[in-house]
C-alpha positions in Angstrom: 232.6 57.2 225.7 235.8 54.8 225.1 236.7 51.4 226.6 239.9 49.6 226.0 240.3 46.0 226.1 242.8 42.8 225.0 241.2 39.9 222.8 244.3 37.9 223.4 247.5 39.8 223.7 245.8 42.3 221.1 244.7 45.8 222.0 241.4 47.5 221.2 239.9 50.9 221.5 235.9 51.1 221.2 234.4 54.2 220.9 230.6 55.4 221.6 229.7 57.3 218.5 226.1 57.4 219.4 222.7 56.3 218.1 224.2 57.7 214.5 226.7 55.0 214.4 225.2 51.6 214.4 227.1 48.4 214.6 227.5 46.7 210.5 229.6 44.6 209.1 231.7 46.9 207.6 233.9 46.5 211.0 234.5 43.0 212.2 236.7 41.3 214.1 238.3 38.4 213.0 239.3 35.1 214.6 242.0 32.6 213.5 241.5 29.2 214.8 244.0 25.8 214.2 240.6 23.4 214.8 237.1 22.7 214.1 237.0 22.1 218.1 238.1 26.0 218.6 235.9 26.7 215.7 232.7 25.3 217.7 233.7 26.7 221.0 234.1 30.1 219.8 231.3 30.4 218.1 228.9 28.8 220.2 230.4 31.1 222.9 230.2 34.3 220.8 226.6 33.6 220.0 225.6 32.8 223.8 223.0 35.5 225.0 220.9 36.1 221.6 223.6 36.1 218.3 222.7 35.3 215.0 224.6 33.7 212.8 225.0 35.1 208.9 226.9 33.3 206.4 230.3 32.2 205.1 232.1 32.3 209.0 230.5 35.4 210.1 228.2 36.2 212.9 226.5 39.4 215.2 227.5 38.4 218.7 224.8 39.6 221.3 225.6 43.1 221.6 225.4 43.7 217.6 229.2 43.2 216.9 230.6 41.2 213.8 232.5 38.4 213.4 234.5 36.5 211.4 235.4 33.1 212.8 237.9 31.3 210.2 239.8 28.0 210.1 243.4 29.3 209.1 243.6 25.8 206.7 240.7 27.8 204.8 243.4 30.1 203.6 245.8 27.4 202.4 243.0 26.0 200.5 242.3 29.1 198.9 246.3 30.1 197.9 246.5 26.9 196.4 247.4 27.9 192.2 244.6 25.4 190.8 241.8 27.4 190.3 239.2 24.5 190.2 240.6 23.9 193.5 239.7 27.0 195.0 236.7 27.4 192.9 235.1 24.3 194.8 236.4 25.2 198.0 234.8 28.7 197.6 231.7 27.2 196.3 231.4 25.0 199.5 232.2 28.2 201.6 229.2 30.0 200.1 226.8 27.2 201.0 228.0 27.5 205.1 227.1 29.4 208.2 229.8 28.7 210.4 232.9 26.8 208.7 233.2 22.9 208.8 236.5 22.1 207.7 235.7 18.7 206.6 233.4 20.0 203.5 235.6 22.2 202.8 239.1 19.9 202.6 236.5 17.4 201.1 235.7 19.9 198.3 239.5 21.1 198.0 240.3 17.5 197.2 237.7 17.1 194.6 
């Protein structure tokens, strides 16, 4: 009924709530990554086995679990104060799968 595991020196608790309780997105784990390298690996490697990728960083690994797979220079990009700044970045995100940095610093910088 409950596992515990580390993702990195963080601890988790799953629970088995049953058939009643399906995976969504509403519960997601979230990865931070310095590089578009990381980005790749990770991704590729949460989608081994039969993921699907969604949109904007996000993705169902094989067992139906969401993630979030985000450059941490995406938020830089998006705390900057010129809003046509971060309204091209965020219109770049919105056309992605899984993040490219490039498009998006490309966008940033007009």
């Amino acid at each position: 009924m409950q596992v515990d595991f580390r993702l990195g020196a963080q601890r988790f608790v799953a629970l088995n709530g049953g058939p009643q309780f399906p995976h969504s997105e509403t519960v997601s784990l979230q990865v931070y990554v310095e590089t578009q390298e990381d980005l790749d690996r990770i991704w590729t490697g949460l989608l081994a086995g039969g993921g699907e990728e969604t949109m904007c960083g996000w993705l169902r690994d094989r067992f139906g679990l969401s993630w979030q797979v985000i450059p941490t220079r995406l938020g830089e990009l998006l705390a900057d104060p010129d809003p046509e700044r971060v309204g091209r970045v965020v219109r770049q995100l919105q056309t992605m799968t899984k993040l490219d940095i490039a498009p998006l610093e490309a966008a940033y910088n007009g």
